[in-house]
C-alpha positions in Angstrom: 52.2 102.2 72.0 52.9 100.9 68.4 54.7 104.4 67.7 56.5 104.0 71.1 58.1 100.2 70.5 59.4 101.4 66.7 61.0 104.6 67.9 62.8 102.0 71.2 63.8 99.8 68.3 64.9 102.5 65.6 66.9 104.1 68.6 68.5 101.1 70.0 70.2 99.7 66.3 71.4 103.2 65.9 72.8 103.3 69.5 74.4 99.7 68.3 75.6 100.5 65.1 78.9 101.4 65.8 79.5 97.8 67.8 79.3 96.1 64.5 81.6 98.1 62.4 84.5 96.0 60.3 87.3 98.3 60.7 88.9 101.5 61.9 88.0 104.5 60.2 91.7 105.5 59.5 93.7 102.3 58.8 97.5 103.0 59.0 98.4 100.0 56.6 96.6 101.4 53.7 97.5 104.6 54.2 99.6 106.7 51.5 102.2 108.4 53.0 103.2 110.0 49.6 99.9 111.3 49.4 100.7 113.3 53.1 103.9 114.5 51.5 102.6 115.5 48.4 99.8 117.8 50.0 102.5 119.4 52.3 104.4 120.9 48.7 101.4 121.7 47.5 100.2 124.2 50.3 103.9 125.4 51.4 104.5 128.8 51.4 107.9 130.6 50.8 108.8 133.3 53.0 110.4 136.7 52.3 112.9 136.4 54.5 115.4 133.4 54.7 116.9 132.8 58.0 120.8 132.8 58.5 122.2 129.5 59.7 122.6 129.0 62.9 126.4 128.0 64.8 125.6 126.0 67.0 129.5 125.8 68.2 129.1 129.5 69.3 125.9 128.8 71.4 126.6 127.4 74.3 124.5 129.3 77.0 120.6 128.5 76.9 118.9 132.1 76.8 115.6 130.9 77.7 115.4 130.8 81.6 112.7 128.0 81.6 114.9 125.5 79.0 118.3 126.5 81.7 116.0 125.7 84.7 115.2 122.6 83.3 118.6 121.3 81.9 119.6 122.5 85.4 116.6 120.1 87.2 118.1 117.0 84.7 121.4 117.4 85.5 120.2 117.9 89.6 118.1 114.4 87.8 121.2 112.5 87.1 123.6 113.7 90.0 121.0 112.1 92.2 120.6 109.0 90.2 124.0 108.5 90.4 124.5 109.4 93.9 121.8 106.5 93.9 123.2 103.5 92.4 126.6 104.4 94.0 124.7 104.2 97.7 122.8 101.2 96.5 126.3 99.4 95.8 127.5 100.3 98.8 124.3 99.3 100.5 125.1 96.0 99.1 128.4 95.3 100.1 127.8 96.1 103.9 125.3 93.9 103.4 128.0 91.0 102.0 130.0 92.2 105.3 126.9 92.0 107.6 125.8 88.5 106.3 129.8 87.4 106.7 129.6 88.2 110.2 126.5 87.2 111.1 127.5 83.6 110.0 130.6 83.8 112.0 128.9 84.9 114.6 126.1 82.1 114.8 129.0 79.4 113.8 130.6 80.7 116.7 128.0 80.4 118.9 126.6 77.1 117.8 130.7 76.0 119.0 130.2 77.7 122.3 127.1 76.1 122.5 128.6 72.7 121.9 131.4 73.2 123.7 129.3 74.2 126.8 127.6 70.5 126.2 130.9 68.9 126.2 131.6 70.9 129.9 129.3 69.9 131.8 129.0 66.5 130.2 132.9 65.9 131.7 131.7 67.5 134.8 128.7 65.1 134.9 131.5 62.2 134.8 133.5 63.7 137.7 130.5 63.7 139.6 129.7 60.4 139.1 133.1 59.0 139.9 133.5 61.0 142.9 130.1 59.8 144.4 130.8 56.0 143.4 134.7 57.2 145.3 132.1 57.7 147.9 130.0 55.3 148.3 133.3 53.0 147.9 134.7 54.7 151.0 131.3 54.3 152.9 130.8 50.7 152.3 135.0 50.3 153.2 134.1 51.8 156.4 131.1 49.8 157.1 133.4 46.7 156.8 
């Protein structure tokens, strides 16, 4: 049991070890980066063979098929993100038009609304003269 309980402990601080470590292993900061360039002339190699400049004036077609394809998808890309943003202007000036007519169109019909109130309100007041016309004429001829 005694064996058992030292080997859980010795296992469980190794398992843990790494949670109390100070720093990263490879540090950026202190890094030499003339160190990096000075392994990279020691170990280069010359070759046989020097290539010939390249004119890149000359070149204009893409040989490889995939590289065309692609270029060929990221111009298909942009053409659609254009086509994009010039839909998405228009989208919002019908929607400057729409929101223009839509608040003629409810001032409008707040007037008619109003103006509908004012109607029968005179025709309320014709109707109540003519009746007291009425009962004028009805208690005349009562006389």
């Amino acid at each position: 049991m005694k064996k058992a309980v030292m080997f859980l402990t010795a296992l469980t601080l190794f398992a843990a070890t790494p949670a109390f470590a100070d720093g990263l292993v490879f540090d950026p900061e202190t890094y030499n980066a003339n160190t990096e360039a000075a392994m990279a002339n020691k170990y280069k190699t010359q070759g046989t063979y020097a290539a010939a400049p390249v004119d890149t004036k000359k070149t204009t077609d893409v040989a490889d098929v995939t590289t065309r394809q692609n270029n060929n998808m990221q111009n298909a890309l942009f053409e659609l993100d254009s086509a994009q943003v010039d839909l998405r202007n228009q989208l919002l000036e019908h929607r400057a038009k729409y929101t223009e007519i839509d608040n003629q169109y409810r001032m409008v019909k707040e007037q008619r609304k109003v103006q509908n109130k004012t109607v029968k309100d005179f025709e309320k007041r014709i109707n109540r003269i003519e009746k007291t016309k009425n009962q004028i004429r009805k208690s005349m001829n009562l006389q």
